[in-house]
NUFI-49847 format. One record per residue (C-alpha): x, y, z; residue in three letters. Coordinates in nm, 4 decimals, always signed. Each point is the difference from the previous one (the first is absolute). Layout:
N
> u, v, w, rest
> X, Y, Z, ALA
...
***
This chain:
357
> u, v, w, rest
> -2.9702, -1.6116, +1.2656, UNK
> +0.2162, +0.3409, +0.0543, UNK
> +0.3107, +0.0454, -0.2177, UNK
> +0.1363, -0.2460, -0.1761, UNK
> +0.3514, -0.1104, -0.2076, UNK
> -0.0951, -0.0302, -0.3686, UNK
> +0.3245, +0.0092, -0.1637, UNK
> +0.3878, +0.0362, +0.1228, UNK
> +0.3433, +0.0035, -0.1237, UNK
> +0.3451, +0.1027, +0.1048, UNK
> +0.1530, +0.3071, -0.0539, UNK
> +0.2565, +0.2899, +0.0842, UNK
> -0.1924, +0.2983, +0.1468, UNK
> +0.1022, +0.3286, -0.0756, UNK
> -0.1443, +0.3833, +0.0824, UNK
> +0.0727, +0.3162, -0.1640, UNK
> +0.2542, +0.2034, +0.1945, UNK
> -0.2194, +0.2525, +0.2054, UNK
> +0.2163, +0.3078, -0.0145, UNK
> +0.1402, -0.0102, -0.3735, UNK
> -0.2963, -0.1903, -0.1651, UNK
> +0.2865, -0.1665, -0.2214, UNK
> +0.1718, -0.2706, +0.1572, UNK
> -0.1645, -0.3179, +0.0998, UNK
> +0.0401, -0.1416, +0.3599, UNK
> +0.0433, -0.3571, +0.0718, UNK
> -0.2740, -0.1133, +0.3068, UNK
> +0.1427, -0.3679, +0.0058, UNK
> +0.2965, -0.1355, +0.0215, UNK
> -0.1134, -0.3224, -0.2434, UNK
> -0.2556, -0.0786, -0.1466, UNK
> -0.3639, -0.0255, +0.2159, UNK
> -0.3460, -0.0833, -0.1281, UNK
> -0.2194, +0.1978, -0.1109, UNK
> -0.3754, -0.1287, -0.0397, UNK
> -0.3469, +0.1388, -0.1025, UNK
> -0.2479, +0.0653, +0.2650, UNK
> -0.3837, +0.0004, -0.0580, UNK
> -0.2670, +0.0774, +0.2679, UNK
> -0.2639, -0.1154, -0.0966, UNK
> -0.2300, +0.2692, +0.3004, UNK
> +0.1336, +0.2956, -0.1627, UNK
> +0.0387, -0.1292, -0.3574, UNK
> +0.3823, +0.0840, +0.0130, UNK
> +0.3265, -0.0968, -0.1613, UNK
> +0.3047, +0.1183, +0.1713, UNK
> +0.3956, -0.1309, -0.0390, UNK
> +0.1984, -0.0774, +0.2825, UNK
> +0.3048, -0.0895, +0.0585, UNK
> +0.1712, -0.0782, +0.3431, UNK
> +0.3987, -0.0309, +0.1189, UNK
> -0.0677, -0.1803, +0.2989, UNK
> -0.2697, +0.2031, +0.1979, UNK
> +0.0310, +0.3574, -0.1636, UNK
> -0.1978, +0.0310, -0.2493, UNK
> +0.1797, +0.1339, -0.3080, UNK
> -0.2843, +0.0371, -0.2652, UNK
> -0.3492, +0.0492, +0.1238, UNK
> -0.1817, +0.1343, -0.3595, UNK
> -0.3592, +0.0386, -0.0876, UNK
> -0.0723, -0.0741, -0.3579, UNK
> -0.1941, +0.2877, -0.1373, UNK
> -0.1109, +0.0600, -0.3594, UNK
> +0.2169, +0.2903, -0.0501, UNK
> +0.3218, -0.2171, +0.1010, UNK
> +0.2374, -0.1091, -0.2823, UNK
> +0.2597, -0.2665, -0.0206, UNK
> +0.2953, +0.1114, -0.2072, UNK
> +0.2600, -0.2494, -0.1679, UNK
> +0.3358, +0.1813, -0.0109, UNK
> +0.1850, -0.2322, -0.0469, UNK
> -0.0069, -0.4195, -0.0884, UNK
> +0.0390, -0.0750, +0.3514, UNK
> -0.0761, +0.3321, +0.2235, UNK
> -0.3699, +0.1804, +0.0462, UNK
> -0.1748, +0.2429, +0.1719, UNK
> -0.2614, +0.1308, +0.0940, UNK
> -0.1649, +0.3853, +0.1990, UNK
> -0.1855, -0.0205, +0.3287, UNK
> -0.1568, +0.3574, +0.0652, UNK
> -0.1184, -0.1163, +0.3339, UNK
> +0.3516, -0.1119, +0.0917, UNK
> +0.1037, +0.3212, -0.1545, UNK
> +0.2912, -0.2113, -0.1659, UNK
> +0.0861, -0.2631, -0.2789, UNK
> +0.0885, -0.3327, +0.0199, UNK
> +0.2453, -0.1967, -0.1686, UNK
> +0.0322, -0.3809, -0.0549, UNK
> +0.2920, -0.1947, -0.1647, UNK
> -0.0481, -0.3512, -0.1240, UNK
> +0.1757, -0.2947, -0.0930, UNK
> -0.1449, -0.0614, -0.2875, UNK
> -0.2151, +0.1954, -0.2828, UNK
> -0.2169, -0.2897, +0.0277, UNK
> -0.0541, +0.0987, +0.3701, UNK
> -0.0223, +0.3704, -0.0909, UNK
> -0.2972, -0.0871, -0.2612, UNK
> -0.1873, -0.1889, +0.1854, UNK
> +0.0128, +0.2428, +0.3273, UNK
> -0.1054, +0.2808, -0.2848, UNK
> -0.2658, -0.1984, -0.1296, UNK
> -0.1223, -0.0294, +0.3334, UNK
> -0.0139, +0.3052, +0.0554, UNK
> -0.1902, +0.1061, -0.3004, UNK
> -0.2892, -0.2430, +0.1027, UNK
> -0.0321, +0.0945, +0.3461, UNK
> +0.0037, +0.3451, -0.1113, UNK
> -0.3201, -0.0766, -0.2371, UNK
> -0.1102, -0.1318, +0.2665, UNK
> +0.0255, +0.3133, +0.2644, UNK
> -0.1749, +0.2029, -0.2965, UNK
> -0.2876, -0.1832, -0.0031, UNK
> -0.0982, -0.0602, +0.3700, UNK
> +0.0454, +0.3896, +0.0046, UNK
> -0.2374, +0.0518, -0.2640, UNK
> -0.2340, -0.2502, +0.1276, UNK
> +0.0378, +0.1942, +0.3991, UNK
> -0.0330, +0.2992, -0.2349, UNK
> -0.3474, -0.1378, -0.1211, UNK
> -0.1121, -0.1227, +0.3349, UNK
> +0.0901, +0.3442, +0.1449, UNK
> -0.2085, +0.1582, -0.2486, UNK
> -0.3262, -0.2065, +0.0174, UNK
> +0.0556, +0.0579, +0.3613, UNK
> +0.0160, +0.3487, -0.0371, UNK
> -0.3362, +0.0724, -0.2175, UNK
> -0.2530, -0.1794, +0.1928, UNK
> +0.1286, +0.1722, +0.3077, UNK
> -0.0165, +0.3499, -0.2035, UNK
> -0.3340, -0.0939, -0.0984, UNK
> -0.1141, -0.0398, +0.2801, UNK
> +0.1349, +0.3072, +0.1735, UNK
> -0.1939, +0.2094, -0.2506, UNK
> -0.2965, -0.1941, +0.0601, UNK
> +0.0307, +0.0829, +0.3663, UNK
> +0.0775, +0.3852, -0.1059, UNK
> -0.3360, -0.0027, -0.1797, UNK
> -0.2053, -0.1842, +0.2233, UNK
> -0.1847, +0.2606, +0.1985, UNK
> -0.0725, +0.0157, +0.3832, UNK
> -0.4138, -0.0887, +0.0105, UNK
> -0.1769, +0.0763, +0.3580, UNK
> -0.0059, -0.4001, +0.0331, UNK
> +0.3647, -0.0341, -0.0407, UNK
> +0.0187, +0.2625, +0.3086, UNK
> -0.2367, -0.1859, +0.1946, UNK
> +0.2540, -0.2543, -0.0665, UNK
> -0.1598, -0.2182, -0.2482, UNK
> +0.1544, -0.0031, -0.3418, UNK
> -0.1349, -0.0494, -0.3536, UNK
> +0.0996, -0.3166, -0.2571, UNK
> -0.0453, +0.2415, -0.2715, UNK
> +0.1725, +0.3117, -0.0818, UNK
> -0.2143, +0.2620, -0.0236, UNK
> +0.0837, +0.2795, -0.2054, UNK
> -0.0088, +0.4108, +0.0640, UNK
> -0.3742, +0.0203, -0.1450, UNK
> -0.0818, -0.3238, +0.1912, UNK
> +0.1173, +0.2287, +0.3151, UNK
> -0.2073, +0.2665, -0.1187, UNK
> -0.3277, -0.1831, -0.0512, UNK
> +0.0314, -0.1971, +0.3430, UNK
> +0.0552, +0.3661, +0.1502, UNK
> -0.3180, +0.0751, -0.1713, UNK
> -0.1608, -0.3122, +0.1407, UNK
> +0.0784, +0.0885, +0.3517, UNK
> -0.1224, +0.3722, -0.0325, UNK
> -0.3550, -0.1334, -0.1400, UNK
> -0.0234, -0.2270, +0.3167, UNK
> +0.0825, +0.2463, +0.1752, UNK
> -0.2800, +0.2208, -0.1357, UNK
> -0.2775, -0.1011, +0.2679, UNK
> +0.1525, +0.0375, +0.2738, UNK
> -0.0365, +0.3391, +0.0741, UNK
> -0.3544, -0.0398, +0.0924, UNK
> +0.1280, -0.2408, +0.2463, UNK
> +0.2619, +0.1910, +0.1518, UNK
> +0.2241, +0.3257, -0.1034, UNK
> +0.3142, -0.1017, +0.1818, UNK
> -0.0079, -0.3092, -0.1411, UNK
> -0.0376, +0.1393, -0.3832, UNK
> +0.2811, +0.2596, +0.0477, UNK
> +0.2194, -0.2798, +0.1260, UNK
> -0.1068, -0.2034, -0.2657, UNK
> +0.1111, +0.3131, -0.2684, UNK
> +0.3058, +0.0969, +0.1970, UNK
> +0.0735, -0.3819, -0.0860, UNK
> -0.0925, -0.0159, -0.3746, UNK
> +0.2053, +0.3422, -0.0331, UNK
> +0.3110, -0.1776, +0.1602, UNK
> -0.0455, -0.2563, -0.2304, UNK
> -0.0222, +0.2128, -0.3080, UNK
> +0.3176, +0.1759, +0.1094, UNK
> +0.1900, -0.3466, +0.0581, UNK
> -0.1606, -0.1336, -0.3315, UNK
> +0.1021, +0.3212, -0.1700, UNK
> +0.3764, -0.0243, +0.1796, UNK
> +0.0320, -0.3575, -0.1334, UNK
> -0.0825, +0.0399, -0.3270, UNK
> +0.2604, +0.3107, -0.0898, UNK
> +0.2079, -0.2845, +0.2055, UNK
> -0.0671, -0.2612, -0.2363, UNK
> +0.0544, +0.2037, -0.2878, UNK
> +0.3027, +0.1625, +0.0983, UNK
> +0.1137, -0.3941, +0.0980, UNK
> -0.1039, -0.1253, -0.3110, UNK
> +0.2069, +0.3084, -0.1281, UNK
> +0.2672, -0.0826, +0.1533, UNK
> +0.0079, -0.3553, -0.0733, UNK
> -0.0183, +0.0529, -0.3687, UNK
> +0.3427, +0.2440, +0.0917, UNK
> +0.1538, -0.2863, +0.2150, UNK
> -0.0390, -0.2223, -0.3200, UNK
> +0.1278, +0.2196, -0.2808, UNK
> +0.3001, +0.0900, +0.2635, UNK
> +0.0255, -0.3914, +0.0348, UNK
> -0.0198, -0.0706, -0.3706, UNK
> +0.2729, +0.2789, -0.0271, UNK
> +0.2178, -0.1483, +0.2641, UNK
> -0.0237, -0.3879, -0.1665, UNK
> +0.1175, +0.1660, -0.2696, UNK
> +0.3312, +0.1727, +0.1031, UNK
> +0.0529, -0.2295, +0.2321, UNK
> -0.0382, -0.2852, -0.3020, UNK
> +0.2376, +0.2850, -0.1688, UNK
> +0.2139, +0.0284, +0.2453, UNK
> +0.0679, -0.3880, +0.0416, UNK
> +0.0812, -0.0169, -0.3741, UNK
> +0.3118, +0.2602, +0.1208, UNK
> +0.1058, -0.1929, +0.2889, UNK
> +0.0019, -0.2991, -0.2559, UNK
> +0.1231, +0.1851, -0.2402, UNK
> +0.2927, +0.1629, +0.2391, UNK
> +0.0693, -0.3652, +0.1422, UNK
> +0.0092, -0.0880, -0.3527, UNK
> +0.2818, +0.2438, -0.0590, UNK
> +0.1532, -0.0207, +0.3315, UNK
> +0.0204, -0.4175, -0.0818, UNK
> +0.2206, +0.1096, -0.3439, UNK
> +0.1848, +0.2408, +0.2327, UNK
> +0.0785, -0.2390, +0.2659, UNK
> +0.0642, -0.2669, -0.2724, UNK
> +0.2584, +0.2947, -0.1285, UNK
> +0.1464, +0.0318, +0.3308, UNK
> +0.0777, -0.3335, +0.0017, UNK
> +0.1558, -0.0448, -0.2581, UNK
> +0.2058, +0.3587, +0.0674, UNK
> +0.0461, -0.2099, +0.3123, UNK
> +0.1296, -0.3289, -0.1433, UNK
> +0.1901, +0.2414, -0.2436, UNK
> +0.1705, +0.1341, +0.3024, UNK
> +0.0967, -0.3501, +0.1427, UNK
> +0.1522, -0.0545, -0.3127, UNK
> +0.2053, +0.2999, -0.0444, UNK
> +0.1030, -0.0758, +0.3766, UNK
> +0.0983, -0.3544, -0.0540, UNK
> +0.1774, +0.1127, -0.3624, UNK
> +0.1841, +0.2707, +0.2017, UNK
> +0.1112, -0.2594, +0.2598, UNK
> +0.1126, -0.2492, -0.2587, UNK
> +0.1946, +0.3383, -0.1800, UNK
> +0.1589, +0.0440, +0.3482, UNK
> +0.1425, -0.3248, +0.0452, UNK
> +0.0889, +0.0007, -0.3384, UNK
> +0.1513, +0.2945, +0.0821, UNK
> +0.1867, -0.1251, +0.3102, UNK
> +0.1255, -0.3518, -0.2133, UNK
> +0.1505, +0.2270, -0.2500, UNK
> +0.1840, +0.2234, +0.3219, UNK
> +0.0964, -0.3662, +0.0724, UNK
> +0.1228, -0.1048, -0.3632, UNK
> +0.1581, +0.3966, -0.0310, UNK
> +0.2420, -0.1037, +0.3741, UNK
> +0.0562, -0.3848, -0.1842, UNK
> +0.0857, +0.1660, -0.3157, UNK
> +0.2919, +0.2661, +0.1927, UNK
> +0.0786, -0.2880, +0.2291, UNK
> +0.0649, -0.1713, -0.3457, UNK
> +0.1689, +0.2914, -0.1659, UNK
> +0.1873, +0.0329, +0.3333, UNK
> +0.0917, -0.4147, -0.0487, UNK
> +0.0674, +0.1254, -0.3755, UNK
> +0.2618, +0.2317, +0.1154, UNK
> +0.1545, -0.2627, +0.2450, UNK
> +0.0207, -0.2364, -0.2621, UNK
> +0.1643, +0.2419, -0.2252, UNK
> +0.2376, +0.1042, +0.2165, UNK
> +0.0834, -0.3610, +0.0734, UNK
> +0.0288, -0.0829, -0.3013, UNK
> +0.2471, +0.2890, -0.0987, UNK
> +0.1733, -0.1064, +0.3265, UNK
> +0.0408, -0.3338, -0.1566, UNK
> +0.1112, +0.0769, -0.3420, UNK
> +0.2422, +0.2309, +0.1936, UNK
> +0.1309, -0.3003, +0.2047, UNK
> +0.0097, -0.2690, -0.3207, UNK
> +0.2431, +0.3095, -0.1649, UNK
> +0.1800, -0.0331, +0.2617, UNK
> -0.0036, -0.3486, +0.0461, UNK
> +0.1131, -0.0239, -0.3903, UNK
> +0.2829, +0.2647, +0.0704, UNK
> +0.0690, -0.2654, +0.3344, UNK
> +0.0329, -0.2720, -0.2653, UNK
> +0.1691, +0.1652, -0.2653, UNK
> +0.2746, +0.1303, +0.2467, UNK
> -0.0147, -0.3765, +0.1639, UNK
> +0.0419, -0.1435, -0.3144, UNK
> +0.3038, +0.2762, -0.0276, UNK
> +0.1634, -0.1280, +0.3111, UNK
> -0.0518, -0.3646, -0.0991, UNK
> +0.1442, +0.0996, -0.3307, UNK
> +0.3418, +0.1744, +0.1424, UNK
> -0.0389, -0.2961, +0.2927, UNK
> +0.0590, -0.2518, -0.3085, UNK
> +0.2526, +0.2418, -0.1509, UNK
> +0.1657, -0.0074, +0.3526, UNK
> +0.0309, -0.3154, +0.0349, UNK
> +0.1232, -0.0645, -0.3665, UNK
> +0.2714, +0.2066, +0.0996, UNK
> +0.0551, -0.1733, +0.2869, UNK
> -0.0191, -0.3696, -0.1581, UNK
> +0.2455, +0.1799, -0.2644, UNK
> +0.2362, +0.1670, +0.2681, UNK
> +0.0273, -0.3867, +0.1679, UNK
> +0.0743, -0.1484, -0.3174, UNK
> +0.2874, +0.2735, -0.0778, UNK
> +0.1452, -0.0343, +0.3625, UNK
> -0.0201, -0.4212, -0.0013, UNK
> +0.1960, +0.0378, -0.3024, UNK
> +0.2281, +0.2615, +0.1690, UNK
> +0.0324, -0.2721, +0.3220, UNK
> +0.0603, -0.2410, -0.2508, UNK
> +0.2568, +0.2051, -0.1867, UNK
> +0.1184, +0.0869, +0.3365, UNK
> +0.0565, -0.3922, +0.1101, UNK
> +0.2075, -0.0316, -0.2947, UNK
> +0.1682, +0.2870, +0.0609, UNK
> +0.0468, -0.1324, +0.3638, UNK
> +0.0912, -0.3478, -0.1064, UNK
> +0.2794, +0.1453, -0.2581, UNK
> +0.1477, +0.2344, +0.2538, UNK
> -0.0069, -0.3045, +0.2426, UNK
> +0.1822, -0.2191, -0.2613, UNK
> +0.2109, +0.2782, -0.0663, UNK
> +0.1075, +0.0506, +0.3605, UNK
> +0.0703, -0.3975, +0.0098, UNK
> +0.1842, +0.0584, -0.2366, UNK
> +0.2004, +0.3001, +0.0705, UNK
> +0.0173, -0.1978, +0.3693, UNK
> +0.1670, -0.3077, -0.1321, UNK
> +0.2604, +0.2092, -0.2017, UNK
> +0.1027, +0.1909, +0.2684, UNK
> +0.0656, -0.3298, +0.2232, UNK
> +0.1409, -0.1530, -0.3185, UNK
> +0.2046, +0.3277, -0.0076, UNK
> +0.0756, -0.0125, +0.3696, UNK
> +0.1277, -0.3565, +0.0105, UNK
***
């Protein structure tokens, strides 16, 4: 079947800044999918995650991986392979449970097909050592030279006595022939000597192999040790980076709070030039207004020295209403006057021609 989806979701992908190991690094724009993998060949589980065709997340879920909430919507997680850590920001805390639930499972899971490749490995491994040694202490018979080879494994005194065997044949045949014989001994002594070489062989093998095991019990054991650090270490490193990230987030904050300070800041420049501009309008209005109390004093003095005029303008023209009256009368008085002198000159004229006649 090959790899297979077995669970996705949507998500904001993030990596830890390589050079400062403290800021995170945004590897979408929006929000991409980001789905379980198995393979069912290899027994895998990987996450991946792609932004079109790169490849953004490409994970292998190991047992010594751990998925970190640090926050209700943000978690991570180490790669050592990637040499990095990845980030992932949900929607939802729903979303970010489930993904970590997820991840715990298929986790469990990676730990137990290791142990169980673990267990094949080493039922592999003993027959085959087994069998090695067998071959280390099965010696080399004259009918395994001739190229025939036993079932059985003989042992070193199972060497010896066939040895024997061949040198009591071999007994009568120096009546026959003496050539023959001494070929016959030069052979049985080569075999001795190859018998004898193989079995210091075998015991210095089976030496040995006792050696290879204790030196393989003793490497199982620090390397079991030595996993228990790594987990241990990722362990710590997991509360580190989960520190980091928060020292992180702590950071975004204290950014965003200084920004908001700043345009606080910069609104109360703003308010400080409205409030001179008003103090400046203050002033104006002040002065304006001492401009105009000014001008109504005057305009009061104005009116008190109009109503001044008006009042000698009346007085005036009492006068004058007065000084008519007086000189009507005096025209009057005068055209009486007139009228008498003319009545008097009448009559002054008529005595003089009464005189004159």
């Amino acid at each position: 079947m090959g790899e297979q989806p077995i669970f996705s979701t949507r998500a904001h992908v993030f990596q830890i800044d390589p050079n400062t190991k403290k800021n995170w690094v945004p590897t979408s724009k929006h929000a991409v999918t980001v789905s379980y993998f198995y393979d069912s060949t290899r027994n895998v589980y990987r996450i991946i995650s792609l932004d079109g065709s790169k490849a953004i997340i490409n994970s292998t879920i190991t047992p010594n991986m751990t998925f970190t909430k640090t926050s209700h919507k943000f978690g991570q997680w180490a790669d050592s392979r990637a040499n990095t850590v990845y980030g992932l920001g949900f929607s939802s805390e729903t979303q970010l449970n489930k993904f970590a639930e997820k991840f715990s499972e298929f986790k469990e899971a990676a730990r137990l097909a290791k142990e169980k490749s673990q267990e094949k490995m080493e039922l592999t491994s003993t027959p085959s050592q087994e069998s090695a040694a067998g071959d280390l202490q099965s010696p080399v018979t004259p009918e395994s030279i001739n190229g025939t080879e036993e079932r059985d494994r003989e042992t070193p005194d199972a060497a010896l006595n066939a040895g024997c065997r061949l040198e009591l044949n071999a007994v009568p045949l120096p009546h026959s022939s003496t050539s023959i014989t001494k070929h016959w001994e030069a052979e049985l002594a080569a075999l001795k000597g190859n018998n004898a070489k193989l079995t210091a062989a075998l015991l210095e093998s089976t030496a040995n192999v006792k050696q290879w095991k204790q030196q393989l019990a003793a490497y199982q054991d620090e390397a079991e040790r030595l996993h228990k650090r790594v987990t241990e270490l990722e362990c710590v490193s997991g509360q580190t980076t989960g520190i980091k990230t928060q020292k992180t987030e702590l950071n975004q904050t204290i950014e965003e709070l200084e920004a908001e300070l700043k345009a606080k800041e910069e609104e109360l420049e703003k308010l400080k030039e409205e409030v001179e501009n008003t103090t400046e309008l203050q002033t104006q209005r002040d002065q304006l207004r001492h401009k105009l109390q000014e001008t109504e004093l005057r305009n009061e003095e104005l009116e008190l020295q109009l109503v001044g005029l008006e009042q000698r303008v009346e007085s005036r023209r009492l006068e004058e209403q007065s000084f008519r009256k007086s000189l009507r009368s005096l025209l009057q008085m005068l055209d009486g006057k007139i009228f008498e002198l003319s009545a008097l000159r009448d009559s002054l004229a008529k005595l003089m021609d009464s005189h004159s006649s």
